[in-house]
KEKE-3310 file (N, C-alpha, C; in steps of 0.2 Angstrom, whole numbers, plus 5000, padded with zeros to 4 digits):
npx = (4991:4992:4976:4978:4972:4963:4964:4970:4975:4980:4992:4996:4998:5005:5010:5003:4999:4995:5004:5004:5004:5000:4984:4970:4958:4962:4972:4966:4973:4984:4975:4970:4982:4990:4999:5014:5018:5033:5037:5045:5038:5034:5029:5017:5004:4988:4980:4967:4958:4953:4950:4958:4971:4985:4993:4997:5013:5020:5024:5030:5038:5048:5042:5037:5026:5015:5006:4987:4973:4958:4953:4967:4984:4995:5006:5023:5032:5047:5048:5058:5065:5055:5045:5030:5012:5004:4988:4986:4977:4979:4981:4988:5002:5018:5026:5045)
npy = (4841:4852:4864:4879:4887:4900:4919:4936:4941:4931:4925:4937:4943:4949:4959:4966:4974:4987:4997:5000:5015:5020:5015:5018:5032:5036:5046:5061:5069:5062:5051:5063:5065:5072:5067:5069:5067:5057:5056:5048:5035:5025:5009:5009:4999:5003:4998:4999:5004:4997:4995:4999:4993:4986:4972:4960:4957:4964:4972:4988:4992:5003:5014:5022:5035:5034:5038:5045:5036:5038:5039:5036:5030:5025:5015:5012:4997:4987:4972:4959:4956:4961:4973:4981:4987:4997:5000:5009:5017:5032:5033:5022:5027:5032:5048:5045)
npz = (4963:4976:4983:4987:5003:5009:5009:5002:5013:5022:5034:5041:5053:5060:5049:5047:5058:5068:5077:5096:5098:5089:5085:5084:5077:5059:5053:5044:5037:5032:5025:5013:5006:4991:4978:4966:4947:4946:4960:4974:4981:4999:5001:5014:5023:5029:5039:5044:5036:5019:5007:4992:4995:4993:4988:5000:5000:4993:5004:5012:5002:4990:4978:4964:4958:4945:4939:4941:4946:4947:4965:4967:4966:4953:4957:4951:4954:4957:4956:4960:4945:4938:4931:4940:4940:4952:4960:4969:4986:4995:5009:5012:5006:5010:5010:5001)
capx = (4992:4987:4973:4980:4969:4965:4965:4978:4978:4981:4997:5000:4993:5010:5012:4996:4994:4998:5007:5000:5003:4996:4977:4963:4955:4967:4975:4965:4980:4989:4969:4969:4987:4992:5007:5013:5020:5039:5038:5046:5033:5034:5023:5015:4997:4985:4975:4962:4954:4955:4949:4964:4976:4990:4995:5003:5019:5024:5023:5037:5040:5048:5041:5037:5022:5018:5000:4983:4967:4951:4955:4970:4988:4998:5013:5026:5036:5052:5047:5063:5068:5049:5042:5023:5008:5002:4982:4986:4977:4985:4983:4993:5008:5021:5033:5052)
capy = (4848:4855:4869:4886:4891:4907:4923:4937:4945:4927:4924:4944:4946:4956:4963:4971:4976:4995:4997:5003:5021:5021:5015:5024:5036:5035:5056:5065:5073:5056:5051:5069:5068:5072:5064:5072:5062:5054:5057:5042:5035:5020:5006:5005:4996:5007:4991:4999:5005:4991:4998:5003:4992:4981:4963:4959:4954:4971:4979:4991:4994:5009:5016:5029:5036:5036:5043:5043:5031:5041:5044:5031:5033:5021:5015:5006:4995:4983:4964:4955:4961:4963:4980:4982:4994:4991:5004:5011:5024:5036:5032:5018:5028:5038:5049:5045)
capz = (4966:4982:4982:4993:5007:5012:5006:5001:5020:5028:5039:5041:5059:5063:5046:5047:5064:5070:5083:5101:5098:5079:5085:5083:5068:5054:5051:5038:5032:5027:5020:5006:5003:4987:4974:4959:4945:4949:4967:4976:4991:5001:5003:5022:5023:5034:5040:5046:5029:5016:5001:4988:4999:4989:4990:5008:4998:4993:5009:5013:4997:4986:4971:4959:4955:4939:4937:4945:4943:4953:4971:4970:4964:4950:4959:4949:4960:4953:4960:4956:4939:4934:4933:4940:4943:4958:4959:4978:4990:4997:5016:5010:5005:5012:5002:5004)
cpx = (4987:4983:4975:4974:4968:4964:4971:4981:4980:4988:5001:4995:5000:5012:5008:4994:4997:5000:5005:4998:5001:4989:4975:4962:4961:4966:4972:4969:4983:4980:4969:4975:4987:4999:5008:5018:5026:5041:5038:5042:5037:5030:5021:5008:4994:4978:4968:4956:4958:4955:4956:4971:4980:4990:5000:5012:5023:5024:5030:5041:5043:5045:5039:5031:5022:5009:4990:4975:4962:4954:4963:4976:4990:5003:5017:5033:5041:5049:5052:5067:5062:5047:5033:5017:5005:4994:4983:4982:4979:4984:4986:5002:5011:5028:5040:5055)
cpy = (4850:4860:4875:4887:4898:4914:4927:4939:4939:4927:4931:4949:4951:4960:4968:4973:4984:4993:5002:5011:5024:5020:5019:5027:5036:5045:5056:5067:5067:5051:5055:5069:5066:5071:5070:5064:5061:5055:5048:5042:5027:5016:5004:5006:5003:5003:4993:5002:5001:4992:5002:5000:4987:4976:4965:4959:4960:4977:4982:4992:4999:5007:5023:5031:5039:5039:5044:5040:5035:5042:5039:5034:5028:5020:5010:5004:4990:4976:4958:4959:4963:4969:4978:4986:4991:4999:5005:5019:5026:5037:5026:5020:5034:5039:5050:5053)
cpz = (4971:4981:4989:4995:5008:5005:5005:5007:5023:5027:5039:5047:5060:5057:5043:5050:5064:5076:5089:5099:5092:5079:5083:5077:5065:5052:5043:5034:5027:5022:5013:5006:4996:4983:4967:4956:4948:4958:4970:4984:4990:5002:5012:5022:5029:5037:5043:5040:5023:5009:4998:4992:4993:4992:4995:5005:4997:4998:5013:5007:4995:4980:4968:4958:4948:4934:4942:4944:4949:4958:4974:4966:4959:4952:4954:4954:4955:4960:4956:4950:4934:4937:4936:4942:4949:4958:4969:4981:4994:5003:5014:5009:5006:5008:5010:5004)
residu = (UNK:UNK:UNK:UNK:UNK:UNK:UNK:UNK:UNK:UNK:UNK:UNK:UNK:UNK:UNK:UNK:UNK:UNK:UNK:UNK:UNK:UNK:UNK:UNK:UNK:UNK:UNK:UNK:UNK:UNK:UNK:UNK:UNK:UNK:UNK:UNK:UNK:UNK:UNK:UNK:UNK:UNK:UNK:UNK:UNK:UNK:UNK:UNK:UNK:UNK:UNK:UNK:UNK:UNK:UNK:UNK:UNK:UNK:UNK:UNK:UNK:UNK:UNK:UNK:UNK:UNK:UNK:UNK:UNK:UNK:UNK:UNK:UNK:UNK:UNK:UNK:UNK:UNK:UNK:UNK:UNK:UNK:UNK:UNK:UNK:UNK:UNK:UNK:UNK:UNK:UNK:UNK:UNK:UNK:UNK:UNK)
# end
């Protein structure tokens, strides 16, 4: 068995980068927002703050929220036919 290289952000130069007119400071507003339970968000990375970020693989995600851990939310997402929680902050997700 071969051993994987790398970590979980490698080969996600384009699926983590912003796009020209997204640079700069990250919107306070999308920082403090607030979810309530069942409210469907999306999952979109905000690569320039890392902390409370998911795995690359679920990105552009739906889910549900389904409660909240400190300043982060409990998203449950469907990955095939497995349910999962995924611990996300909330510059990370935008409601559908």
């Amino acid at each position: 068995m071969t051993k994987r290289i790398g970590s979980a952000r490698r080969k996600t130069r384009s699926k983590l980068s912003k796009n020209v007119r997204r640079k700069g400071k990250i919107s306070l507003s999308r920082y403090f927002q607030t979810f309530r339970e069942d409210d469907v968000v999306r999952l979109i990375a905000e690569p320039a703050y890392q902390n409370g970020m998911y795995h690359p693989r679920f990105h552009n995600k739906a889910g549900v929220i389904k409660g909240k851990k400190g300043e982060c939310y409990e998203v449950m997402i469907k990955d095939g036919k497995k349910e999962k929680m995924l611990i996300v902050h909330p510059v990370h997700l935008k409601r559908i």
